[in-house]
N, C-alpha and C positions, 0 to 999 in steps of 0.2 A: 242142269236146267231141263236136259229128257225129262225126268222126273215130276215137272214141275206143274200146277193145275192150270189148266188154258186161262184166259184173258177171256174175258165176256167185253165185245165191242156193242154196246147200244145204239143204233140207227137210228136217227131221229129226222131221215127225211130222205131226201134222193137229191142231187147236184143237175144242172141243165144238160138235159139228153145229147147236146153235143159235146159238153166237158167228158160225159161218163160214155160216149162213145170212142172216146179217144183214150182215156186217161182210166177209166172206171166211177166205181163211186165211192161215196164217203168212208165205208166201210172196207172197200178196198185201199185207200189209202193208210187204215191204220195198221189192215194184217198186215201191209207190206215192211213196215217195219219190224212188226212183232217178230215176223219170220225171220228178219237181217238179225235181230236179236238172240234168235234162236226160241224162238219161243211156241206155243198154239194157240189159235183163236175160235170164239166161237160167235155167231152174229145174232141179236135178238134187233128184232125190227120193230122198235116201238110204236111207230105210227101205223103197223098192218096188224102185230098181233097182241093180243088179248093177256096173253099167262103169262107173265112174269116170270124172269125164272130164279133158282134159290142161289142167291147170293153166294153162300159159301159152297160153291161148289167150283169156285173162280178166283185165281188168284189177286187179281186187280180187273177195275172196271174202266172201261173208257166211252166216253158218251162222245156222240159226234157232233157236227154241226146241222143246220137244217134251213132248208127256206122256209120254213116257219115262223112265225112270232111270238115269242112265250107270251105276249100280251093277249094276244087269243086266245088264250086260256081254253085250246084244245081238248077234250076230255081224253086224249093221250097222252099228252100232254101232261095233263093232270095229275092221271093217275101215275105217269111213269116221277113227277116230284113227289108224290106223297111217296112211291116206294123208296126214293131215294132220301127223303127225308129220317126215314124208319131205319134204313140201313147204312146211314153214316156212321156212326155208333158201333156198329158190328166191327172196327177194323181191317173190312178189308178196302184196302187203297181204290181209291178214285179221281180219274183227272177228268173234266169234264174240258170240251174244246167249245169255243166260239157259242152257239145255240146251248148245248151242256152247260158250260158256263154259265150260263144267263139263266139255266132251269136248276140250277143246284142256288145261287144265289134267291132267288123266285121258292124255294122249296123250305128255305130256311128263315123265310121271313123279309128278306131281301125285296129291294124295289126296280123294275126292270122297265125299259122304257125307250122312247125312238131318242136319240142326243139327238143334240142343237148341230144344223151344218148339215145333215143328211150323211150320209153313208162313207166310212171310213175304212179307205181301199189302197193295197199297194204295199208294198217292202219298205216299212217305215220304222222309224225308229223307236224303240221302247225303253222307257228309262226306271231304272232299279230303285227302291225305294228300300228305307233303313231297315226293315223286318228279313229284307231278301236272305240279310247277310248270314240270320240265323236258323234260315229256311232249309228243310232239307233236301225239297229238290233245287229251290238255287242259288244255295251255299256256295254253290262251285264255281260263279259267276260274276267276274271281277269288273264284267265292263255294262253301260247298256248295251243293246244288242237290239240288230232288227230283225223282223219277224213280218211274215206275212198278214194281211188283216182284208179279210171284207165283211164288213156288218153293220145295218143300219140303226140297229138296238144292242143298248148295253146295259151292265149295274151302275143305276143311280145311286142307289140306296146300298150299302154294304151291309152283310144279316150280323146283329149281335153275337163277339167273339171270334167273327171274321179277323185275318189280316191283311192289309193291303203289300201286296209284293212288288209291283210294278206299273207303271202308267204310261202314256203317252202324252201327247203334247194337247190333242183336241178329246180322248177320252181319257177320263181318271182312275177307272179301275180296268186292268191290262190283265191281272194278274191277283189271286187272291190263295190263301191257306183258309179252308174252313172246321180246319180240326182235324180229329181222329183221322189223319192220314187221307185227308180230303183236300184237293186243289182244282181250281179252275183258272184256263186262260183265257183271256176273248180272241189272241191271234189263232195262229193254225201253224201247228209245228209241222204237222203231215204233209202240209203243202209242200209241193218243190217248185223252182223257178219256170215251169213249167205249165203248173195248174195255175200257178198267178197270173202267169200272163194271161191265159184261156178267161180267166174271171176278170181282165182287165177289158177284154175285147169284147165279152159278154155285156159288160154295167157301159160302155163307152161312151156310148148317146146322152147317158145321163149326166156323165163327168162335165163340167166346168172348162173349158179350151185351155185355162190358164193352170191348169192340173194335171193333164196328161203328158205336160213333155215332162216331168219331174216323177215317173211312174215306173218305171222301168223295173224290172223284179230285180232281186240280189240275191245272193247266197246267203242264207239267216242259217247257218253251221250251229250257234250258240241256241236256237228257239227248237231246231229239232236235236239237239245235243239233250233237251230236256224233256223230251218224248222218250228217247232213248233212255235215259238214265229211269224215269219212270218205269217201263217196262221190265228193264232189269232190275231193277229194282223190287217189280214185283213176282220175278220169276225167282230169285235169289231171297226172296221172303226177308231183304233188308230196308222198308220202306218204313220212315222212322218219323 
């Protein structure tokens, strides 16, 4: 893995200045695995800068989350799905998280949008759908599993030739395969029990009385077991 081409992490926004006073930011949350990994990273800031940079010069790509709305149709926004659009194709691996997610589904034709119910938050449960089994990142995955989740937009609309891999009980697409070694999730494997809590204390005002006592973070081992494997996967050039 010395050997191996960095990871290009895509930044697509910045996290609440007192989460990333504490904790860091988005982008800090995914080196910090790369490195458990063994791996290097490199950070392009989508929403500050301009040039794009060449794909293949990166073993695998990982987009992050953002307080953005892909329905804004950002002109960074914009331009960073049409690059992505262009560069699915090339083969080199991509997992796009939560915002990513929703800008790779949005890039490919896919329909993105606020779900019914408002914002879906907290260590909840995600259940595996039949494609999972023949999936390559989660193949490995014999149970559902919970996963961290805050986001008040998701894929309505799934893009032609999509797969759906996993859902939850209030959103329907959790989890998607878009090809060529292309995936996105809407939860957040980077998160630890730690940063959930932080973003449970942040949204709290807005929650429901009858929602917070059942909020409490978990350990989700099985959602970032698949960040992991991802990465290693793309440092081992066996992403299939």
């Amino acid at each position: 893995m010395a050997d191996s081409l960095p990871l290009l992490v895509i930044q697509c926004g910045n996290t609440f200045p007192e989460i990333s006073a504490r904790f860091g930011d988005f982008d800090h949350w995914f080196v910090k695995v790369i490195r458990q990994c063994g791996g290097r990273a490199e950070i392009f800031n989508a929403h500050q800068e301009k040039t794009l940079p060449d794909i293949h010069t990166y073993a695998g790509v990982l987009i992050t989350g953002s307080p953005a709305m892909v329905t804004d149709r950002a002109p960074w926004s914009e331009q960073l799905a049409a690059w992505l659009a262009t560069h699915i194709a090339s083969g080199v691996p991509m997992l796009g998280v939560c915002y990513g997610h929703q800008l790779l589904a949005h890039a490919l034709g896919g329909e993105v949008d606020y779900q019914p119910g408002g914002r879906e938050i907290g260590s909840l449960l995600v259940t595996l759908q039949p494609a999972a089994s023949r999936d390559w990142l989660f193949q490995e995955l014999r149970d559902d599993f919970h996963a961290h989740l805050t986001h008040s937009q998701s894929v309505m609309r799934v893009p032609d030739g999509a797969h759906l891999l996993a859902s939850s009980s209030r959103v329907a697409v959790q989890a998607l395969h878009f090809g060529a070694r292309c995936w996105g999730v809407q939860f957040h494997p980077e998160f630890d029990e730690d940063i959930m809590r932080a973003y449970l204390r942040a949204f709290d005002r807005g929650l429901p009385p009858e929602l917070r006592d059942h909020l409490d973070p978990k350990a989700c081992t099985a959602a970032r077991a698949l960040l992991e494997r991802f990465i290693s996967g793309c440092l081992e050039g066996s992403v299939a």
